[in-house]
C-alpha positions as CSV (number, residue, x, y, z in Angstrom):
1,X,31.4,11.1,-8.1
2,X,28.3,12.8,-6.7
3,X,26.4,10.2,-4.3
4,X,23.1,10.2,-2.3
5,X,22.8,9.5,1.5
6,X,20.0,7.5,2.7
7,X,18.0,6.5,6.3
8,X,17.7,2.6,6.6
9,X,14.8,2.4,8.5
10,X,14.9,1.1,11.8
11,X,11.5,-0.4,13.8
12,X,11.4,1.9,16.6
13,X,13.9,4.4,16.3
14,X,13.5,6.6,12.4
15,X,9.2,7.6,12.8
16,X,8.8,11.0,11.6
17,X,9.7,12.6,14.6
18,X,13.2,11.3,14.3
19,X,13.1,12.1,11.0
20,X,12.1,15.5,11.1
21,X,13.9,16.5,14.2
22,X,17.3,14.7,12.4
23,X,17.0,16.9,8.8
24,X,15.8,20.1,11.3
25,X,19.0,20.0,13.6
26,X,21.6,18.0,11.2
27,X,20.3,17.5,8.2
28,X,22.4,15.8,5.4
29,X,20.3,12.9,4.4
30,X,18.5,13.0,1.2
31,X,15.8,10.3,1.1
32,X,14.3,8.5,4.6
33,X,12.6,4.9,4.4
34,X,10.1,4.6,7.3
35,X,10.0,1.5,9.4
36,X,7.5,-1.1,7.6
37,X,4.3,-1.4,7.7
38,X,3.5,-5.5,8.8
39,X,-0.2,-6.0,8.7
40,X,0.0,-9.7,10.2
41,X,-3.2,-11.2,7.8
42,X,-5.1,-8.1,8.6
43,X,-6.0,-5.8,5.7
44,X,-5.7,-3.0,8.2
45,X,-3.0,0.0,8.5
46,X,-2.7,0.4,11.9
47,X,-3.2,4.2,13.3
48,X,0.6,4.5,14.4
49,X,1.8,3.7,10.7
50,X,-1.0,6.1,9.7
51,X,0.5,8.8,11.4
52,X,3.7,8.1,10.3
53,X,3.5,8.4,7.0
54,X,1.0,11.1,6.5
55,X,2.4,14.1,4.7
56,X,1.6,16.8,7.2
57,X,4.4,14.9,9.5
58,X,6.7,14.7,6.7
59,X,6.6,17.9,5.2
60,X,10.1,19.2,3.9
61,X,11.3,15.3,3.4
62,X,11.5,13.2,0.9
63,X,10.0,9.8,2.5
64,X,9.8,6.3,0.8
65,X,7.0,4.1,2.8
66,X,7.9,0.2,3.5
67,X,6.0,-3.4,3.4
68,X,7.0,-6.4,5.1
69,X,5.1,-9.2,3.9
70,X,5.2,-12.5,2.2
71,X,1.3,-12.1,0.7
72,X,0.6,-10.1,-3.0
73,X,-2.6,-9.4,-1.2
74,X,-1.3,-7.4,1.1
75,X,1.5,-6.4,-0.7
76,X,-1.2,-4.7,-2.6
77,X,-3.6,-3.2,-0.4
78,X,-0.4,-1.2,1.3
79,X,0.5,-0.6,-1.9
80,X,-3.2,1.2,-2.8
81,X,-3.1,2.9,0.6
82,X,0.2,4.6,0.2
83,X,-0.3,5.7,-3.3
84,X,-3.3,7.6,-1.8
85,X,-1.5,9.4,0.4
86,X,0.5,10.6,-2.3
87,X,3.8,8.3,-2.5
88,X,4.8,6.6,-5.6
89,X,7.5,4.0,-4.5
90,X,7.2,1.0,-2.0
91,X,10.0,-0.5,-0.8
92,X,9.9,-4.5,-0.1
93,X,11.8,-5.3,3.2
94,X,13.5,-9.1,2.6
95,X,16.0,-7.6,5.3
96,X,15.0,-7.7,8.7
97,X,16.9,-10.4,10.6
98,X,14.7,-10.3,13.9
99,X,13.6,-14.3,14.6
100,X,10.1,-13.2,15.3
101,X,9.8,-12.0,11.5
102,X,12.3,-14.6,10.3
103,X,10.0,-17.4,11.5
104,X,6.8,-16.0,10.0
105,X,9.1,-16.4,6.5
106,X,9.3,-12.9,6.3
107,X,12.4,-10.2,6.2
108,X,15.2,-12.0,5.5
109,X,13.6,-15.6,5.9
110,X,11.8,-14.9,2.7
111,X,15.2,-14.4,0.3
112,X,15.5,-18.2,0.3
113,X,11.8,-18.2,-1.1
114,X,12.2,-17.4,-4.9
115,X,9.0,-18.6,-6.0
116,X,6.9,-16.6,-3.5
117,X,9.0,-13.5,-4.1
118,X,8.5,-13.9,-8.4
119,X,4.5,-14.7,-7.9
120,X,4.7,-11.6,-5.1
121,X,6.4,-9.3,-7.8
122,X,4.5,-10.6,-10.4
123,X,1.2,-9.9,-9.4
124,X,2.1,-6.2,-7.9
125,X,3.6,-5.2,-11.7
126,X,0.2,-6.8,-12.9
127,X,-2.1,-5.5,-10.6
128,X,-0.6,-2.2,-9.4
129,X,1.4,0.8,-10.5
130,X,3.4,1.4,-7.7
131,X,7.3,1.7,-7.9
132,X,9.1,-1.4,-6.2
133,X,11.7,-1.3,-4.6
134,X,14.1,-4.0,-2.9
135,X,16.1,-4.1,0.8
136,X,17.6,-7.3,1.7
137,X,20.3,-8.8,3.6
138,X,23.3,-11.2,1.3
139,X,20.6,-13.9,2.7
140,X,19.6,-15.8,6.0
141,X,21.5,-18.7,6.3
142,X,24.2,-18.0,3.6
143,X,25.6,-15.2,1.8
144,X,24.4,-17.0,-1.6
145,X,21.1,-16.8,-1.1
146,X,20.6,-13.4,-2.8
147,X,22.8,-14.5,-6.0
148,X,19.4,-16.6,-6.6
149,X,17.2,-14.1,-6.2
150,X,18.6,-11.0,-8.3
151,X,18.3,-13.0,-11.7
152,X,14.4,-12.9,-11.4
153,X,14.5,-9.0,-9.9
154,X,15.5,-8.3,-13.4
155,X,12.4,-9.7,-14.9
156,X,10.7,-6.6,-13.4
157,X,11.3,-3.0,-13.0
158,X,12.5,-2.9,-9.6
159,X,14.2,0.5,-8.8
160,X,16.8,-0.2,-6.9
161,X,17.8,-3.3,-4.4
162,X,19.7,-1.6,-0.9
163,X,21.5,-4.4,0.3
164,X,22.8,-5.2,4.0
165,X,26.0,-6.7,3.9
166,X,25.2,-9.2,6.4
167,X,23.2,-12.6,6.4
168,X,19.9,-12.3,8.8
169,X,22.0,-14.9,11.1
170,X,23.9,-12.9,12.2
171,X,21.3,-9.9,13.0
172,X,23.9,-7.0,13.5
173,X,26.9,-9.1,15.4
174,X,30.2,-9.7,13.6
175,X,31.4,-7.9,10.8
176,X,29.9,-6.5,7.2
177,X,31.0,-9.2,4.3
178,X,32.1,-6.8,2.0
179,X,33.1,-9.6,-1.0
180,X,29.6,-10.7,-0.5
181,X,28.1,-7.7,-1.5
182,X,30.7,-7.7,-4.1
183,X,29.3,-11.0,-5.7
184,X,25.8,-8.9,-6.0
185,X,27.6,-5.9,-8.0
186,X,29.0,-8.4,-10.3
187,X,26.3,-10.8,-10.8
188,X,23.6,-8.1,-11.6
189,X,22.8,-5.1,-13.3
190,X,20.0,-3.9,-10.9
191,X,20.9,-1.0,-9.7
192,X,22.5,-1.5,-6.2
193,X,22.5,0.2,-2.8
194,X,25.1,-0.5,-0.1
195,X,23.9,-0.3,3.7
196,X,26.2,-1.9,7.1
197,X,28.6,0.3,9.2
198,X,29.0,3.4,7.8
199,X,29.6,4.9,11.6
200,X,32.1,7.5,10.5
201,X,33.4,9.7,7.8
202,X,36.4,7.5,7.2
203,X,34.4,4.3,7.0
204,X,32.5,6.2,4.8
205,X,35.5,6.7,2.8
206,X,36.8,3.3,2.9
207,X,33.8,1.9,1.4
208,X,33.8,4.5,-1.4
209,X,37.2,3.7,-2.0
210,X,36.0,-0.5,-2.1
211,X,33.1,0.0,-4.1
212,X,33.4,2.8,-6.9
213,X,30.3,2.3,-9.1
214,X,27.9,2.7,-5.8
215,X,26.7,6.5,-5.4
216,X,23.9,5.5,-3.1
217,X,25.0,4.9,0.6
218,X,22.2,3.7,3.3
219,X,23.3,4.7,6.7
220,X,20.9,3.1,9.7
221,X,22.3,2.6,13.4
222,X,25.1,4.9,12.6
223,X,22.8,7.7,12.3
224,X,21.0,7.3,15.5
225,X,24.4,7.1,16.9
226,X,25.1,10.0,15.2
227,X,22.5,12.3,13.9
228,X,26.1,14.4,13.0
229,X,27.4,12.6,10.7
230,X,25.5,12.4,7.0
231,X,26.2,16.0,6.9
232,X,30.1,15.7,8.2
233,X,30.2,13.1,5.7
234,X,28.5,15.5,3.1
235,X,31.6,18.6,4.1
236,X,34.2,16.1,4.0
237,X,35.2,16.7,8.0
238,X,35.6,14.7,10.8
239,X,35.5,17.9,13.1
240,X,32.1,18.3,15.3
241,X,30.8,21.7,14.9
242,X,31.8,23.9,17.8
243,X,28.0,24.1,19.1
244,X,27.9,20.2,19.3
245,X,26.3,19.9,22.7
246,X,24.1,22.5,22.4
247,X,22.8,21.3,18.9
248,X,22.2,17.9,20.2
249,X,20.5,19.5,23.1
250,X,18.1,20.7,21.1
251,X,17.2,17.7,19.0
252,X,17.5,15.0,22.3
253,X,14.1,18.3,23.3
254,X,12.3,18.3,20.1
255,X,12.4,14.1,20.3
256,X,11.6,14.0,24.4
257,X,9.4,16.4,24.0
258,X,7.5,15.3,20.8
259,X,7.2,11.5,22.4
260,X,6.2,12.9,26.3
261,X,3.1,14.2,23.7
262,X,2.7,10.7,21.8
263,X,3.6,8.1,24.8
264,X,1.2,7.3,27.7
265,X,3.2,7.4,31.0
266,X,6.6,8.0,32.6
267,X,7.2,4.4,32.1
268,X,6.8,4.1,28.0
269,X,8.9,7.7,27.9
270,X,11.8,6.6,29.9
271,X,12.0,3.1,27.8
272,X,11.9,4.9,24.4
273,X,14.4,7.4,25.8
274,X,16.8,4.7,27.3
275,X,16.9,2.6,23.7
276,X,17.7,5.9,21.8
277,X,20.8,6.4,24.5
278,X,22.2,3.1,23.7
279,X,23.2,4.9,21.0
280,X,23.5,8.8,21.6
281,X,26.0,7.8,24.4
282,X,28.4,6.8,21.6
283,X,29.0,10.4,20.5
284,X,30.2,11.5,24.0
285,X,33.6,10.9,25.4
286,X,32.8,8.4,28.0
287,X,29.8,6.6,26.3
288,X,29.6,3.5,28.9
289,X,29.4,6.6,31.9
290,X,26.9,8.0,30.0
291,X,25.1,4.8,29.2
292,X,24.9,4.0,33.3
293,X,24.0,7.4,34.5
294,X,20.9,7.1,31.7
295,X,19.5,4.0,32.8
296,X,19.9,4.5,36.3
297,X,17.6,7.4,36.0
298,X,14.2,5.7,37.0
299,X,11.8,8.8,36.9
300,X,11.0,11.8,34.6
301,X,12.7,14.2,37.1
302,X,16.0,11.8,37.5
303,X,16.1,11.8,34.0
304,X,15.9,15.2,32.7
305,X,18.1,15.9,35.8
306,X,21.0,13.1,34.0
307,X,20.2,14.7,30.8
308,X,21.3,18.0,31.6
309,X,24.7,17.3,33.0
310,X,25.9,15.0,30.4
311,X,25.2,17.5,27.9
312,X,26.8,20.4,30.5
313,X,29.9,17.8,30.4
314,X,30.1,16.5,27.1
């Protein structure tokens, strides 16, 4: 069966310059989500999400834009604003499991919230002609919560729903519940994304193997862990390529380089730097060395200095 690889997008980590550097140096993914847009009452898009999704930074991509919110109003008016950049899909974030969305009954605190997410839907497929679609967690409390909520999805014509196998609870600790995702494949007929753990080429296999009618696989901390591995999935190899450090190399440049532009100070670089190594290190063969000689390095020269010899080691 053909099947279609996918960014999950990740607040902080999958802007464009990720994105572009990722499909430049890698490639392998077919279709990146952007980290939402949250307006917090405001019927303003701030001027980083501007930049984000504007087409001259996404050119070569094929981008899907995303809303958090619990309001149709502005539900809509970031569904007006993206439509006149040229997008025609909006995906609907009832996923994210961070308590400072959670608590606002947002992300994955809003699955519980059926009514609000009908009248939401309801007045977008009056009111606009944007494409919907859905990416949730199983629920926030329970893994039961979404078996409530996918009846009324099919009252509308929602794309697709990517589910996280995980309940918001838990935000990314413990393991994937694979039967709960399960219980959404055979209670619905909306067409159905998987998204949790894919972090290598024979978990990606594994989960083919559990789940034979998905052809749509959403990859998120896995990819920033390894940029390498949509397109190793994609060959069907577990093998790095033989110019591994000197590929990543260039992308860990393009990204330093692209946010030493964007950031304001040694201090924002280095702490945008160090949260992307949390998860390059995991590529290398001593990932908690790594890890240490990274954060240890407390100035610009310290740190390109660190850089260069765990790339020259490996």
């Amino acid at each position: 069966m053909s099947y279609t690889l996918l960014s999950s997008p990740l607040q902080g980590f999958t802007d464009f310059r990720f994105r572009n550097a990722q499909n430049k140096y890698f490639g392998g993914i077919d279709t990146f989500y952007s980290p939402y847009i949250r307006l917090n009452g405001k019927l303003v898009i701030k001027s980083s999400y501007q930049r984000d999704l504007l087409p001259e930074n996404n050119e070569g991509l094929e981008v899907i834009p995303q809303v958090i919110t619990n309001d149709a109003d502005e539900f809509l008016f970031v569904s007006k604003y993206v439509q006149e950049l040229g997008y025609k899909e909006l995906n609907w974030n009832l996923g994210c499991p961070y308590p400072m969305v959670t608590k606002s009954g947002m992300g994955s605190g809003l699955i519980c919230q059926t009514q609000k997410i009908d009248h939401i839907l309801e007045r977008v497929h009056t009111e606009s002609d944007i494409i919907v679609s859905m990416k949730m967690r199983l629920g926030y409390d329970n893994a039961n919560e979404i078996l409530d909520v996918l009846p009324l999805l099919e009252k509308y014509p929602i794309k697709n729903v990517a589910i996280h196998a995980r309940i918001g609870k838990q935000l990314y600790n413990g393991g994937v519940n694979l039967d709960g995702f399960q219980q959404c494949v055979d209670n619905t007929k909306l067409k159905l994304y998987y998204n949790g753990d894919i972090t290598s080429v024979t978990q990606f296999h594994k989960m083919q193997e559990r789940f034979p009618t998905i052809d749509h696989w959403m990859i998120g901390r896995g990819l920033i862990a390894d940029p390498f591995l949509p397109t190793m999935i994609k060959n069907n190899n577990a093998e790095y390529p033989s110019n591994k450090m000197e590929l990543f190399s260039d992308f860990h440049d393009t990204l330093y380089d692209g946010y030493s532009e964007s950031l304001s100070g040694a201090t924002h670089i280095l702490l945008k730097m160090h949260h992307l190594w949390e998860y390059f290190s995991v590529i290398f063969s001593n990932p908690h060395k790594v890890h240490k000689k990274i954060k240890k390095a407390k100035s610009i020269r310290n740190y390109e200095q660190a850089v260069r010899e765990i790339v020259k080691e490996g």
